[in-house]
C-alpha positions as CSV (number, residue, x, y, z in Angstrom):
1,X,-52.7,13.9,113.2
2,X,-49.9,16.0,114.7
3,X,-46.4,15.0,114.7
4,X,-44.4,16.2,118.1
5,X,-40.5,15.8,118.8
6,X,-39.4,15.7,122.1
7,X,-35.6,15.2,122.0
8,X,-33.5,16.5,125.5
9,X,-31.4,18.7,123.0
10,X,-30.8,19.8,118.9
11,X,-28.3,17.6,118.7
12,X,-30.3,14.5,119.5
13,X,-33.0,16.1,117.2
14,X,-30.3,15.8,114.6
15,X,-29.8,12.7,115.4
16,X,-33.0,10.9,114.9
17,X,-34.1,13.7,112.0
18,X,-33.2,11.5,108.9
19,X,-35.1,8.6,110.4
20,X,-38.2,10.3,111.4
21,X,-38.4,12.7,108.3
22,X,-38.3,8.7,106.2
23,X,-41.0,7.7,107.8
24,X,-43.0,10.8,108.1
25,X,-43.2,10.6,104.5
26,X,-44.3,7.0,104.7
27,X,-47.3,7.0,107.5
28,X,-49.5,8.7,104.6
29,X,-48.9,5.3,101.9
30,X,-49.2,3.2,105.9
31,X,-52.4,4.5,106.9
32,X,-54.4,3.8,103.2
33,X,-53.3,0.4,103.8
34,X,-54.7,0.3,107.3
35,X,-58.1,1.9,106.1
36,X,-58.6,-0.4,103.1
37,X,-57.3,-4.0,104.3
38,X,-57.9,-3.8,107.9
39,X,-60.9,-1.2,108.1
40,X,-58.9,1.4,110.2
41,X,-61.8,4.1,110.9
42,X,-59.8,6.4,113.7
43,X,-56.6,7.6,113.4
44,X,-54.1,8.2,116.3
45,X,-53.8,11.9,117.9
46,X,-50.6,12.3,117.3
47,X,-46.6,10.7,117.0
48,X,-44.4,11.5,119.4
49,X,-40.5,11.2,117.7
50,X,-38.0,10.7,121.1
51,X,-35.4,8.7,122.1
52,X,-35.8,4.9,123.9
53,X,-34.3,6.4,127.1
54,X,-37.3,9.2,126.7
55,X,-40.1,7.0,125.8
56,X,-39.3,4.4,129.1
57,X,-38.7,6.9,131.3
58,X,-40.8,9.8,131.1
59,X,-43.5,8.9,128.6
60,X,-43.5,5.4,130.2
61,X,-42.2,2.6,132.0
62,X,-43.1,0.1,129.7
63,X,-39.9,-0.8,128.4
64,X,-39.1,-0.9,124.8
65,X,-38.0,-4.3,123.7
66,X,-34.6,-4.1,121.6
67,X,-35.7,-5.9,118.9
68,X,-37.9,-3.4,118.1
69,X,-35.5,-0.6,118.1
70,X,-33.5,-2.7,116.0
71,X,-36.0,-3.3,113.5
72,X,-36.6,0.3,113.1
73,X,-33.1,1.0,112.2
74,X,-33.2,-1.9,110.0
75,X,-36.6,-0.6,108.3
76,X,-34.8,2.8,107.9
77,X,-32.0,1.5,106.0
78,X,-34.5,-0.3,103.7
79,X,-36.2,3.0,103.5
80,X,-33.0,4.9,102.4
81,X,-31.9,2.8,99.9
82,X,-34.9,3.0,98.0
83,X,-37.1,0.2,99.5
84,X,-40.6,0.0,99.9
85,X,-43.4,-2.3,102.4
86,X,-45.8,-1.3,100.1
């Protein structure tokens, strides 16, 4: 599975890198779950890492609901402080 970034500039890179790096590290514990409780058999082709603007307006127009985005930041600060989902 390949992990792509596609940030505008190295500062939003920088931005974002904390977050993605956390859960990075986390998609390995993720997927064992999805293949042992819910029979996950095929694994997506990659993750693309980008910004909300990015992913609505050149990756798609579906529009990214803000509770999501909120819940990933909130996830994240779980993550950093030593939580766990699993």
């Amino acid at each position: 599975m390949k992990t792509i970034y596609s940030f505008e500039s190295v500062k939003a890179y920088e931005k974002y890198q904390g977050i993605t790096e956390s859960f990075n590290k986390r998609l390995l514990d993720y997927q064992k779950v999805m293949e042992k409780d819910f029979a996950l058999t095929e694994l997506p082709k990659a993750f693309v890492w980008t910004s909300a603007e990015l992913a609505t307006t050149v990756f798609s127009e579906v529009p990214i609901p803000r509770l999501q985005i909120r819940m990933l930041f909130i996830c994240h600060r779980i993550l950093q402080n030593g939580g766990s989902f699993f």
